[in-house]
C-alpha positions in Angstrom: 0.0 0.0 0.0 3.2 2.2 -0.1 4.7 4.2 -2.6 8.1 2.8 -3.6 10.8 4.8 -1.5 12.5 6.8 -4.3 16.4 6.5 -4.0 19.8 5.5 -4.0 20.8 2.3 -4.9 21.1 0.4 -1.0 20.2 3.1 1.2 19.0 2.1 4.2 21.1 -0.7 5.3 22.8 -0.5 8.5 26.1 1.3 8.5 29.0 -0.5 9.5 30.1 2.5 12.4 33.6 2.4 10.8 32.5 3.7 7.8 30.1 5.9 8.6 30.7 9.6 7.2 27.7 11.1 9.2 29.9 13.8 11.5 26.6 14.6 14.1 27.2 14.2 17.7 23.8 12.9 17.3 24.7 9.9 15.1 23.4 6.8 17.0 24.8 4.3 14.4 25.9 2.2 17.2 22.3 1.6 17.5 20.7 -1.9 16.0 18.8 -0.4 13.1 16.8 -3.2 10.8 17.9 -3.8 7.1 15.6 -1.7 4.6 14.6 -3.2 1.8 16.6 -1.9 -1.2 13.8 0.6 -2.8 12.7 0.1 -6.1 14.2 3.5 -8.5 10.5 4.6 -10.7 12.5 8.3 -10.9 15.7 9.2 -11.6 18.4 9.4 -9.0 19.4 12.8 -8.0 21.7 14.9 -5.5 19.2 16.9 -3.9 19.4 16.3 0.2 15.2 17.2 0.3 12.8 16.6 -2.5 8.9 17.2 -2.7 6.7 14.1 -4.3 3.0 14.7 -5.2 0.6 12.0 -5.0 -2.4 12.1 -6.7 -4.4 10.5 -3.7 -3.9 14.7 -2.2 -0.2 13.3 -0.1 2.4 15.7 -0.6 5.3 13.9 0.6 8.7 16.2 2.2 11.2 13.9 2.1 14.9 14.2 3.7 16.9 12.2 0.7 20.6 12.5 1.9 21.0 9.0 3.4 24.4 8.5 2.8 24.9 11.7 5.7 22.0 10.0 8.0 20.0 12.9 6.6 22.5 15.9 8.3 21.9 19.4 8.0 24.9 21.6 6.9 24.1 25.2 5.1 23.4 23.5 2.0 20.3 21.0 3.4 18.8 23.3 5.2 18.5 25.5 2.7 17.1 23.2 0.4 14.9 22.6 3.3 13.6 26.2 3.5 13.3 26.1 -0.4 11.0 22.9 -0.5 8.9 23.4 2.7 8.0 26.9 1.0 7.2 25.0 -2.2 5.2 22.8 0.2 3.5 25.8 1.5 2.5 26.6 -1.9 -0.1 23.8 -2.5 -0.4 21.8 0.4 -2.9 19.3 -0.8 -4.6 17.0 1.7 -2.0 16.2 4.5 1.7 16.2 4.2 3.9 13.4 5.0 7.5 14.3 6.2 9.7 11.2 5.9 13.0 10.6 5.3 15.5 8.2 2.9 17.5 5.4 4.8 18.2 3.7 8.1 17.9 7.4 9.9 15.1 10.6 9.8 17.8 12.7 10.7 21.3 12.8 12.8 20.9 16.7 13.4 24.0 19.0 12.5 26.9 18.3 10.1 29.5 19.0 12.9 32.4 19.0 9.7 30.8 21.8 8.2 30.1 23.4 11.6 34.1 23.4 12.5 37.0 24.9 10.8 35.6 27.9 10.3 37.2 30.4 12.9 35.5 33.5 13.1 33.0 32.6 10.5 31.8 29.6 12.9 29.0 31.8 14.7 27.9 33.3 11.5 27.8 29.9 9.8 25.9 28.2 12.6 23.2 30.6 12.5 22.4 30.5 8.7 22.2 26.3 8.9 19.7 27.4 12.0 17.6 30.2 10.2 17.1 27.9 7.1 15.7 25.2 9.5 13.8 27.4 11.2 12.0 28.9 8.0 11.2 25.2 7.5 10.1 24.3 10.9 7.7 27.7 11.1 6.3 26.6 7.7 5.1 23.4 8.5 3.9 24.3 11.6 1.7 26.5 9.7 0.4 24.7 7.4 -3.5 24.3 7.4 -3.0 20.7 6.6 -2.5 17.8 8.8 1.1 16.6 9.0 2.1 13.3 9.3 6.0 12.1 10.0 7.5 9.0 10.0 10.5 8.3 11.9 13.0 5.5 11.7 16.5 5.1 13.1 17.4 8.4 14.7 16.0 11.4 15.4 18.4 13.8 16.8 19.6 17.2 17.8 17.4 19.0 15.1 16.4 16.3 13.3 13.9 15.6 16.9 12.2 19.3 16.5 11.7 18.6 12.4 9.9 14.9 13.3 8.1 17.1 16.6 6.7 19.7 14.3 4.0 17.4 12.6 0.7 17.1 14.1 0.9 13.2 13.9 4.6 10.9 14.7 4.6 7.5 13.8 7.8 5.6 14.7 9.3 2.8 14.1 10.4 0.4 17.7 13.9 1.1 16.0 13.8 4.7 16.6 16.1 6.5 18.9 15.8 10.3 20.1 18.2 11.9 21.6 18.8 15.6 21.9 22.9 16.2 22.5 23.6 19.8 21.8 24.7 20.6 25.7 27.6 17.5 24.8 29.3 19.8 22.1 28.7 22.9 24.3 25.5 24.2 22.0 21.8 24.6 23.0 18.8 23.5 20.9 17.8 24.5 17.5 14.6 23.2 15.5 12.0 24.5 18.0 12.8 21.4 20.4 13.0 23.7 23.4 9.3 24.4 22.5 8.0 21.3 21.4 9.7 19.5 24.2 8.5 21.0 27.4 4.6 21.1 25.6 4.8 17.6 24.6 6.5 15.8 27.6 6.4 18.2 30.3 9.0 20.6 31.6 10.3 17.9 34.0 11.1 15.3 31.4 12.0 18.1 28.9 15.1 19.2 30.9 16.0 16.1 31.5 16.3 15.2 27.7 17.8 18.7 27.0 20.3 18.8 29.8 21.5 15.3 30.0 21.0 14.1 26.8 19.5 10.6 27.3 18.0 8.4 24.6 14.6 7.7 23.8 13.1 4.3 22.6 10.7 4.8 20.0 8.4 2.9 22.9 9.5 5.1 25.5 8.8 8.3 23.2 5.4 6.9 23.2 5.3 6.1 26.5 5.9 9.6 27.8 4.0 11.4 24.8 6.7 12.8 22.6 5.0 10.6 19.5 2.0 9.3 18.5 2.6 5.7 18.1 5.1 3.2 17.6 4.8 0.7 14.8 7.0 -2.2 13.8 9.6 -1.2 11.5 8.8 -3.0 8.6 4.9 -1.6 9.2 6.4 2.4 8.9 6.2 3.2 5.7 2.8 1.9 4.9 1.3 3.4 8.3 2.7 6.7 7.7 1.5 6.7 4.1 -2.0 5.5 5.0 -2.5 7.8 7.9 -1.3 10.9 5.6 -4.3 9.2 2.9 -6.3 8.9 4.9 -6.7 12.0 6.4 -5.9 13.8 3.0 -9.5 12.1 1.7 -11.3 13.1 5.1 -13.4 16.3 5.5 -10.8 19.2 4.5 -12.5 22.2 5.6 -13.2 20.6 9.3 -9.8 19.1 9.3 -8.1 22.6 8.5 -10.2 24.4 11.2 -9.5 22.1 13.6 -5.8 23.0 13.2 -6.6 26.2 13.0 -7.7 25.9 16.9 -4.9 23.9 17.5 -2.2 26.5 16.3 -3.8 29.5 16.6 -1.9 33.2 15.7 -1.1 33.4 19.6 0.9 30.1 19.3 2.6 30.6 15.9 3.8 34.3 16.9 5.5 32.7 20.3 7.2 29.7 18.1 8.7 32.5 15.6 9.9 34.3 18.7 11.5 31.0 20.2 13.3 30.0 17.3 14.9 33.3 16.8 15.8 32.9 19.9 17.5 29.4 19.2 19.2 30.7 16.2 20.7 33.7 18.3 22.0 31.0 21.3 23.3 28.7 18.9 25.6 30.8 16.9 26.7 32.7 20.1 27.3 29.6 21.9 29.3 27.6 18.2 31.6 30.8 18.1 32.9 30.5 22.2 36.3 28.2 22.6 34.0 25.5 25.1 31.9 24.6 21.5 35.0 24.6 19.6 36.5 21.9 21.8 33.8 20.0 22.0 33.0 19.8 18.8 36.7 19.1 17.8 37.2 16.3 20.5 34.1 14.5 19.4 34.9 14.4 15.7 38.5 13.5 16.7 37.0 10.4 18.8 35.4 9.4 15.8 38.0 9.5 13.5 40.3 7.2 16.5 37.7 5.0 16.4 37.2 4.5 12.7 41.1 3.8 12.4 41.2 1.4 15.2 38.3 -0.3 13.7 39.3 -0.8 10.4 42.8 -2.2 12.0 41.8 -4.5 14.2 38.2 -5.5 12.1 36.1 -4.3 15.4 32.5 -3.2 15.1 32.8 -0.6 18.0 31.8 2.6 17.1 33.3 6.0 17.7 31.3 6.9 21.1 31.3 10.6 22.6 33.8 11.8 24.2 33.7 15.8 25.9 36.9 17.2 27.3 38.0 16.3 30.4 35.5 13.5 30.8 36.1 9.8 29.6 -3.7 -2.4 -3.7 -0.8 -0.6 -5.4 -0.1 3.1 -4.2 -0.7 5.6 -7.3 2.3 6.4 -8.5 3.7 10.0 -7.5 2.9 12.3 -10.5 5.7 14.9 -10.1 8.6 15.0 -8.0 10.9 18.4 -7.7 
């Protein structure tokens, strides 16, 4: 009952840690993620990180297609980001599905292109964080439902992009786990303001400030999703729940939102992620960031040479200073 996932030849099977090029402290490949099936290619392959697919069912599909980064956002996703979410805004259709390519929704920030940078670092930081946050504020807006589907991680901003939708489906493989304050940063995406409305302010500091994982059954547990499904289930859940409520009563269904995210609410949210952007870039430019950052992707690298010497499967883990019926086929796709 799914669309064939658009994409790369292989994506979605699990990274051997060793190899992975994903440079996010929020890369949980060290995490058991399940084999995707290889999808099947109906379009031709392309280089754009996010792409738009129209369904003529009334889905418009936003779909994070960088797999081979786990999904990352450096200057040049995000952008493409705020580009396609606009085009999304445009003509929403029915309901909007937000998914992703691969064995991860997303890993949160390209730490490479964060780092190297000097002076330019803070600058830098809060472009990648504006772009996002055109995005986020845009499908917040929307007066469609949104529906996202989340497998593998879901991290640093790659949790307030999945938090955004009205409806998170997830797979039991999921993991979500903030990890800005480990690279001396503070959140981006809106997940300062999704958190503490969605979980409480209790459990919200304690996933901001400590950085714990999340199951995908513990993120249902405490409220943060919607529903878990099993992993092999995802795709075709997400798809029929966006269908679903794409053929339902659209006028009722859009002012029902309307209540839900009224001008109050969208007008505090713009606020909070300039806000976010302003930390972030202030925080990315100070020497504590810069170490952080530097330490963790130098961990990684270690690891990645000791594992290809000695054939182990350990991954690079972070370290801080000083602490050890068919589908219709999608009729266009931009």
């Amino acid at each position: 009952m799914v669309p064939p996932r658009h994409g790369r030849t292989g994506i979605g099977a699990r990274r051997d840690p060793r190899n992975c090029t994903t440079s996010s402290v929020s890369c949980l490949c060290d995490a058991r993620q399940p084999r995707e099936k290889t999808p099947v290619n109906h379009q031709p392959v392309d280089t754009e990180p996010v792409r738009v697919v129209r369904h003529p069912d009334g889905v418009v599909e936003l779909r994070l297609d960088d797999p081979g980064r786990g999904n990352a956002l450096d200057l040049r996703t995000a952008e493409a980001l705020r580009d396609m979410t606009a085009q999304v805004a445009a003509d929403p259709g029915g309901a909007v599905l937000l998914r992703a390519t691969g064995a991860n929704f997303c890993v949160g920030g390209d730490l490479r292109s964060f780092t190297g940078l000097g002076a330019k670092t803070g600058p830098y930081v809060h472009a990648v964080a504006t772009a996002a946050h055109a995005a986020v504020r845009a499908l917040h807006e929307l007066p469609v439902p949104v529906v996202a589907a989340v497998r593998g991680a879901a991290a640093g901003g790659g949790i307030g992009l999945a938090l955004v939708a009205d409806l998170v489906l997830a797979a039991r493989s999921a993991r979500f786990r903030l990890a800005y304050t480990a690279i001396g940063l503070s959140p981006d995406c809106g997940a300062s303001w999704f958190l503490p409305r969605l979980v409480g302010p209790r459990l919200a500091a304690d996933l901001i400030l400590t950085n714990r994982v999340l199951t995908g059954d513990d993120a249902e547990r405490h409220g943060l999703i919607s529903r878990t499904v099993g992993d092999d289930e995802l795709d075709e859940a997400a798809y029929r729940t966006a269908a679903e409520l794409a053929a339902g009563a659209g006028e009722a269904l859009r002012a029902s939102k309307s209540l839900l995210c009224d001008d109050d609410t969208r007008g505090d949210l713009r606020r909070h992620l300039a806000e976010e952007a302003r930390l972030i870039a202030r925080l990315a430019d100070g020497p504590e960031a810069q170490a952080r950052m530097a330490s963790f992707l130098t961990s990684r690298s270690r690891a990645a040479v000791a594992g290809g010497a000695t054939g182990a499967s350990r991954p690079g883990r972070l370290t801080v200073p000083g602490k050890p019926g068919p589908e219709p086929e999608p009729k266009s796709v931009s």
